[in-house]
PLY file of the C-alpha trace (Angstrom):
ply
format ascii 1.0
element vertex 261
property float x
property float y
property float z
element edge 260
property int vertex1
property int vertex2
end_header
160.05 76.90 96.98
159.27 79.96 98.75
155.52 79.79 97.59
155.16 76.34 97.51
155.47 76.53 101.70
152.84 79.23 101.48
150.47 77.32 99.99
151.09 74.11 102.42
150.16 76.50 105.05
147.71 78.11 104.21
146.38 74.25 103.47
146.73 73.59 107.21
145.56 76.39 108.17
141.94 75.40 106.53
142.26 71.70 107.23
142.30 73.07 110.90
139.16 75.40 110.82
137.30 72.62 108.68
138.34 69.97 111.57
136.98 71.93 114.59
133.81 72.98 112.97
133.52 69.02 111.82
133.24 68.60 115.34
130.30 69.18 118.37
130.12 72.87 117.30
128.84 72.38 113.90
126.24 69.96 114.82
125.11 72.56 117.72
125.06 75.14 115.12
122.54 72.91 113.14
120.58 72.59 116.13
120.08 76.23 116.41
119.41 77.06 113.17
116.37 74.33 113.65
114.75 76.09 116.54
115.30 79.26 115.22
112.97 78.06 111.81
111.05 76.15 114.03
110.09 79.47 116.60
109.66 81.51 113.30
107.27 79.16 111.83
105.23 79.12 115.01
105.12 82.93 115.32
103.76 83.28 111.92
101.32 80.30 112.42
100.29 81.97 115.58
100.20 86.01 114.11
97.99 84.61 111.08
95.45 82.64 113.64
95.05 85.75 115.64
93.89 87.96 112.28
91.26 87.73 109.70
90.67 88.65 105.85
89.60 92.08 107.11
93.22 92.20 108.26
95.14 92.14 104.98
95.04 93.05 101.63
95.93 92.73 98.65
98.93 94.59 96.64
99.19 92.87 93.25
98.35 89.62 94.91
101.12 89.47 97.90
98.92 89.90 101.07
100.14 92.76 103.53
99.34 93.33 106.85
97.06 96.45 107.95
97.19 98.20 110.81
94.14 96.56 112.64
95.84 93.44 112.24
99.37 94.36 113.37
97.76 95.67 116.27
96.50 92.55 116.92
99.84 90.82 116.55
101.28 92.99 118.99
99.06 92.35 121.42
99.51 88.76 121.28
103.17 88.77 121.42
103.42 92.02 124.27
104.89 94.44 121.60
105.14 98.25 122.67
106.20 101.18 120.85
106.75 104.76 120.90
106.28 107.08 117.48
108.47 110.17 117.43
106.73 113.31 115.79
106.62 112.99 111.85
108.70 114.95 109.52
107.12 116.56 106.33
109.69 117.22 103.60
108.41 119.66 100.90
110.10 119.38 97.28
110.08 122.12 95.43
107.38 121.21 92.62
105.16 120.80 96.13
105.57 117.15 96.37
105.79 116.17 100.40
106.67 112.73 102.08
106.01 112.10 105.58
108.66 110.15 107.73
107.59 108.25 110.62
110.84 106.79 113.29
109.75 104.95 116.30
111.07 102.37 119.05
109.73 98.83 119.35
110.22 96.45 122.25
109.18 92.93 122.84
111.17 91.60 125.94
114.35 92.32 126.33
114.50 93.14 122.40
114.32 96.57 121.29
114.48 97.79 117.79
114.08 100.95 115.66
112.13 100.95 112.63
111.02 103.67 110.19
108.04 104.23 108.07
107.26 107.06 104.69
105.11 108.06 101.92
105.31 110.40 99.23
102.69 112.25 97.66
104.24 111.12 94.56
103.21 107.57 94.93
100.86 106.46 92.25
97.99 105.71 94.71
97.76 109.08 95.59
98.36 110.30 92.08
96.24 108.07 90.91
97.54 106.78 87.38
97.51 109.27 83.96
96.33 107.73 80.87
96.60 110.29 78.28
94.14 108.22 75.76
91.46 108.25 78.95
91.87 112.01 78.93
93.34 111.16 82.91
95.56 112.83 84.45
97.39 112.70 87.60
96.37 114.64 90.91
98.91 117.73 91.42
100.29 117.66 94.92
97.93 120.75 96.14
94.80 118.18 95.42
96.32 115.38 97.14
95.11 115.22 100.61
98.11 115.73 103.51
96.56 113.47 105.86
95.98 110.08 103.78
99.65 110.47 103.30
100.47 110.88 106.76
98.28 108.22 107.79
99.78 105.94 105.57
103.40 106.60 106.44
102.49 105.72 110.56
100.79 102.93 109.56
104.34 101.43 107.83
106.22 102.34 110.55
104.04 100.53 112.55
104.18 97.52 110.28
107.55 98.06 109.51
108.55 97.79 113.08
106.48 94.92 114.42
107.56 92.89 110.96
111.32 93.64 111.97
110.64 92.20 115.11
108.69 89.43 114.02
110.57 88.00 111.30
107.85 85.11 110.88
105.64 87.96 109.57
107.50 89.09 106.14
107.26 87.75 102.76
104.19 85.96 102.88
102.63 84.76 100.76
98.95 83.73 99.12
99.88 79.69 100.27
100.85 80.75 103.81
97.31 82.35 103.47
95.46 79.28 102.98
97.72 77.20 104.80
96.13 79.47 107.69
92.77 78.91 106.86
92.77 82.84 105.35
90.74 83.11 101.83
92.60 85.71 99.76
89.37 85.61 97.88
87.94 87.98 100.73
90.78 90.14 100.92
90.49 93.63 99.33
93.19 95.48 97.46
94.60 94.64 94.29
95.17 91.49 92.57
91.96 89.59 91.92
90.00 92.08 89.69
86.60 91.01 88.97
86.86 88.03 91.37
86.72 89.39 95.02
83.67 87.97 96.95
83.73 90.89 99.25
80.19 92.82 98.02
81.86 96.15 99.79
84.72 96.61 96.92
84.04 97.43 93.24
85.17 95.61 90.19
88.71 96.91 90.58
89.34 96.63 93.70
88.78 99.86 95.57
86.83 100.04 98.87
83.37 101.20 99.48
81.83 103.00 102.45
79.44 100.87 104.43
76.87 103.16 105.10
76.38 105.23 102.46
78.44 103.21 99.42
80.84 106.06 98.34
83.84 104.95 97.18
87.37 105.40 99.83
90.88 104.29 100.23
92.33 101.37 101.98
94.01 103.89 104.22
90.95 105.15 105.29
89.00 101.77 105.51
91.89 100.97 107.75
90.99 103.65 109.49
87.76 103.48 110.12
87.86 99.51 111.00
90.13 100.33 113.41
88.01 103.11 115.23
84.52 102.34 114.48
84.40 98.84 113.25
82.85 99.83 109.82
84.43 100.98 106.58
83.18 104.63 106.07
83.81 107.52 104.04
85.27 110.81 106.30
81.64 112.22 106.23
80.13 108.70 107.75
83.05 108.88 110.33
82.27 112.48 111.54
78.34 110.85 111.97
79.49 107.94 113.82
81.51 110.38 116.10
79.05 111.92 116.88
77.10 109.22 118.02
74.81 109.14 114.81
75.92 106.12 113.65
76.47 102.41 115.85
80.15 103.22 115.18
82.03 102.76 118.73
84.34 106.50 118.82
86.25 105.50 122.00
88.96 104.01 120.07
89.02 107.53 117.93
89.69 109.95 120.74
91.80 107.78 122.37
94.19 107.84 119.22
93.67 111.81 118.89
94.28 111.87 122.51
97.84 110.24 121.81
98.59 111.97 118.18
98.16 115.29 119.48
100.63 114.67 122.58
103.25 113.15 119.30
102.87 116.02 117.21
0 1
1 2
2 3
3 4
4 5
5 6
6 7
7 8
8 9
9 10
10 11
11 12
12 13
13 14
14 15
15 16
16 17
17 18
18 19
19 20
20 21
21 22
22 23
23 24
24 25
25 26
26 27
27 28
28 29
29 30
30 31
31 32
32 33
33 34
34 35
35 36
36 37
37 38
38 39
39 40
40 41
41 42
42 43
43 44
44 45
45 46
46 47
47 48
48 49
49 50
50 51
51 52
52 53
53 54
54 55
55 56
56 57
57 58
58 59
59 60
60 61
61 62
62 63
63 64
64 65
65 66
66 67
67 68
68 69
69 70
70 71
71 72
72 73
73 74
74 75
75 76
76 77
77 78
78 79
79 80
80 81
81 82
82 83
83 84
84 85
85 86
86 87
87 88
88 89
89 90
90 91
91 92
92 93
93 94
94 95
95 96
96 97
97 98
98 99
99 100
100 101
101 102
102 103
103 104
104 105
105 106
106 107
107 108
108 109
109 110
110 111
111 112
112 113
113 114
114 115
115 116
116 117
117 118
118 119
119 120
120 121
121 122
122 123
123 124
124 125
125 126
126 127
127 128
128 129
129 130
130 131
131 132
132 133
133 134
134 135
135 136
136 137
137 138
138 139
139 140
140 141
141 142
142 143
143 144
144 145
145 146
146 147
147 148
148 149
149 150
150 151
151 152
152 153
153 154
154 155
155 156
156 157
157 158
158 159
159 160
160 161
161 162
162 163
163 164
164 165
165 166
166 167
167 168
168 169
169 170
170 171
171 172
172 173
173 174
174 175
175 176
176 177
177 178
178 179
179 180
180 181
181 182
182 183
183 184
184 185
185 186
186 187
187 188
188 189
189 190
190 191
191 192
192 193
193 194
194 195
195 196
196 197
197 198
198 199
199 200
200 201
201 202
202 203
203 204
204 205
205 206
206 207
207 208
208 209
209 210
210 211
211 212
212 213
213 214
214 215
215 216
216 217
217 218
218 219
219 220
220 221
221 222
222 223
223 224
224 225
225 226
226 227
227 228
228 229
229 230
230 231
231 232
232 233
233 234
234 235
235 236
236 237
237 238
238 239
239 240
240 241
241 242
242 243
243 244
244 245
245 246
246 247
247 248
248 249
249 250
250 251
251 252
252 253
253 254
254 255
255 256
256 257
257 258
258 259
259 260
């Protein structure tokens, strides 16, 4: 008897929270949860107007946002942030990831987002095929500041994707949806079928000037401080004024990584 009462009101109970939600409240719940897809939808219509090809590329065919174009997001949508000073962790076979934190504000929102790469990561490796007679860098040939570069460059996108939820999980559709041809994206994903002449067959990135091969990181880069992909040697040239490269941008960001580290 004892647990048949239980059970009767525990049966009320629900029958009560199922009858007030039945009511206005659910239906303004529903409401919200429409402008809230709807103002998502329209941030990541307007984020992928804003950007081009040269923005993204290509990781196994999921387009990812680069740092020239986040920048370019953030500037649309007033985005700030502030980059603490990165930690390097050594292992003891001489590995070393760098760790990124910073602070992101839009508003009245603030957020904290954080950003790393290893040395261990197969791009810097690169990958060992024993049959190839390849083998994988050792950390001491790995260079410290491609991995540095690439761990503020995900805290940047980390942040401004945390903030801008319309921004993650894209994919090739949303591209074209946006007018964006993945077909002119570099990176990974469409071997042999890229229509960008500045990458070879699989994928990699060439320097502009002088055709040497170089990493996304430092096509990223270079886009983002002289408006060319180049090679480290082209970039000292165009700092120097030897090349139509514009270096403003360049010692601007040494100007503010030397006051972060």
């Amino acid at each position: 008897m004892c647990n048949q009462e239980m059970v009767e009101v525990n049966t009320n109970e629900l029958d009560t929270e199922i009858s007030m939600l039945s009511n206005d409240n659910l239906l303004a719940m529903a409401e919200q949860a429409e402008r809230r897809i709807d103002a998502i939808n329209r941030i990541m219509s307007a984020s992928l107007k804003i950007t081009n090809e040269r923005d993204w590329i290509l990781i196994g065919g999921v387009p990812y946002l680069q740092e020239t174009g986040a920048t370019k997001v953030a500037r649309l949508f007033g985005i700030g942030w502030s980059i603490e000073s990165p930690i390097l962790e050594t292992d003891t076979d001489g590995h070393f990831t760098y760790s990124y934190k910073g602070k992101f504000t839009m508003g009245n929102i603030s957020i904290e987002a954080e950003g790393s790469r290893s040395s261990r990561d197969e791009f810097f490796t690169g990958k060992e095929d024993k049959e190839k007679g390849k083998t994988a860098k050792k950390p001491q040939d790995i260079d410290k500041r491609d991995v540095k570069m690439s761990a503020y460059t995900n805290c940047i996108n980390n942040g401004i994707k945390r903030i801008l939820p319309g921004l993650r999980n894209l994919t090739a559709e949303d591209m074209a949806k946006a007018g964006l041809d993945c077909g002119k994206m570099q990176g990974y994903g469409f071997k042999g079928t890229s229509k960008n002449t500045n990458t070879t067959v699989n994928g990699d990135f060439k320097c502009e000037n002088c055709g040497a091969n170089i990493t996304s990181q430092e096509a990223s880069y270079s886009r983002a401080n002289y408006q060319k992909e180049l090679c480290r040697k082209c970039q000292v040239l165009a700092k120097k004024g030897e090349l139509n490269g514009n270096t403003g941008n360049e010692q601007q960001n040494q100007g503010e990584q030397t006051k972060q580290n």
